[in-house]
N, C-alpha and C positions, 0 to 999 in steps of 0.2 A: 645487595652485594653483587657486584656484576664479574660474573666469572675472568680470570688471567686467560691469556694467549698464552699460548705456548712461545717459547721461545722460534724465531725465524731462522732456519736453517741458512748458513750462511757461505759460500764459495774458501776455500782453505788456503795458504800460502804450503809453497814446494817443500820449507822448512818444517812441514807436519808429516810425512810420509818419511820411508827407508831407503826402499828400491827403488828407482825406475827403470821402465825399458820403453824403447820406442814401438808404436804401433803406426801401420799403415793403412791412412784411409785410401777406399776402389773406389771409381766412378760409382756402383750399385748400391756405394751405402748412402747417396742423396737420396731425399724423396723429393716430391713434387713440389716442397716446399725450399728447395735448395739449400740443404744443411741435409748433417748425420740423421737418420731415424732413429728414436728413443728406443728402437728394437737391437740396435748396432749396438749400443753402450751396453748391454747386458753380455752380450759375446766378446765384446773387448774386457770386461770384468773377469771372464771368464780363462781368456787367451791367457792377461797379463799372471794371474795368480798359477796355472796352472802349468804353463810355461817357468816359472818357475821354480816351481817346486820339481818340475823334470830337471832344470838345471843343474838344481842343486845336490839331485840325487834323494830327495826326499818321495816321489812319487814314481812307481813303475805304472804307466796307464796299462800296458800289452799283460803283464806277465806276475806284478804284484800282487798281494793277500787284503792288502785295504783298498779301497778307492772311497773317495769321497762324493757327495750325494747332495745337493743345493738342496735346503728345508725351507730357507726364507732370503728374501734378495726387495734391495729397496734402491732409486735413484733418484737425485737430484739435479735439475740444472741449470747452469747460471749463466750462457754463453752457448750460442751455438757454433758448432764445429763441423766445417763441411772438405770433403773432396776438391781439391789435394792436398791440402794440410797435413802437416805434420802431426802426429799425435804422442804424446807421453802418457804412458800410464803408471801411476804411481801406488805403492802397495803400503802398506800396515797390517799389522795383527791387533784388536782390539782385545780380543777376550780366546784366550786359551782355555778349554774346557778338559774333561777326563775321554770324550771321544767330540768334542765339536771345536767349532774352531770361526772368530766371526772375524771374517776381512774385511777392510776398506779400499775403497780403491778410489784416488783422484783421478779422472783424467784432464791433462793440460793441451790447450797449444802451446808446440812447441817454442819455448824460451819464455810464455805469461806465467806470469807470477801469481797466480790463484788460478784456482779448479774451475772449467766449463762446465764440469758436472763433476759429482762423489755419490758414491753409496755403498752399499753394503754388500755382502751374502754371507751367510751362515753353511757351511759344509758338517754335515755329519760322518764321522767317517765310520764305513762299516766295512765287512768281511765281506768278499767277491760275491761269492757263492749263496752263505745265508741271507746278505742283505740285510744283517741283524747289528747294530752300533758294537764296536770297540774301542779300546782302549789306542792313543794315537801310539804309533810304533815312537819308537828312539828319537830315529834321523828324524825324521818330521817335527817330534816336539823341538827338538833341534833349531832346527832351521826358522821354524813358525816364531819362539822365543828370540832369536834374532831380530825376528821383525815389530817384536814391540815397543 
């Protein structure tokens, strides 16, 4: 009996995500291979989701009781995307927990019609101070239920 493949991860259409907002790629995010570094798309993962949630009023990063904590973060890519390109990044909420929370995040160029790359991160959200998991406040469950 010869083991199954897993299923092959596959590039997403625009119509699978919520929000978008534009990102701007810099000259420093090429490397030597003349495209984005696979180190850039985890800070744009980051930008897009968190940027938002300031937006929205759901996250205080300065002065709030929660913040949230990356446990686990995965990417995929299907298309390379270089300086000066346009960039979208595209958001979803996959799984709302009692204190986590796992995002998606497509990035497109701008106006293609399926993801250069997607993936994931998981935030735990905890109390400033302790560093210890809570319960997600209000506005956040809010907002994050929006996005699924």
């Amino acid at each position: 009996m010869s083991p199954t493949a897993p299923p092959r991860i596959q590039a997403e259409p625009r119509e699978a995500f919520r929000v978008f907002r534009p990102i701007g790629t810099r000259w420093s995010d090429n490397d030597v291979y003349g495209h984005v570094n696979n180190v850039v798309y985890y800070s744009w993962f980051d930008t897009a989701v968190n940027a938002y949630l300031i937006e929205q009023g759901a996250l205080d990063i300065h002065g709030g009781e929660t913040i949230g904590l990356v446990i686990e973060t995965q990417c995929n890519y299907f298309a390379p995307l270089a300086f000066p390109q346009a960039v979208e990044a595209a958001l979803r909420v996959a799984r709302v927990g009692g204190s986590s929370v796992r995002y998606e995040v497509g990035l497109f160029a701008a106006g293609e019609p399926l993801t250069a790359a997607r993936g994931h991160f998981i935030h735990v959200y905890v109390d400033r101070r302790s560093r210890r998991p809570v319960p997600l406040p209000a506005r956040l469950r809010d907002v994050l239920e929006s996005l699924t």
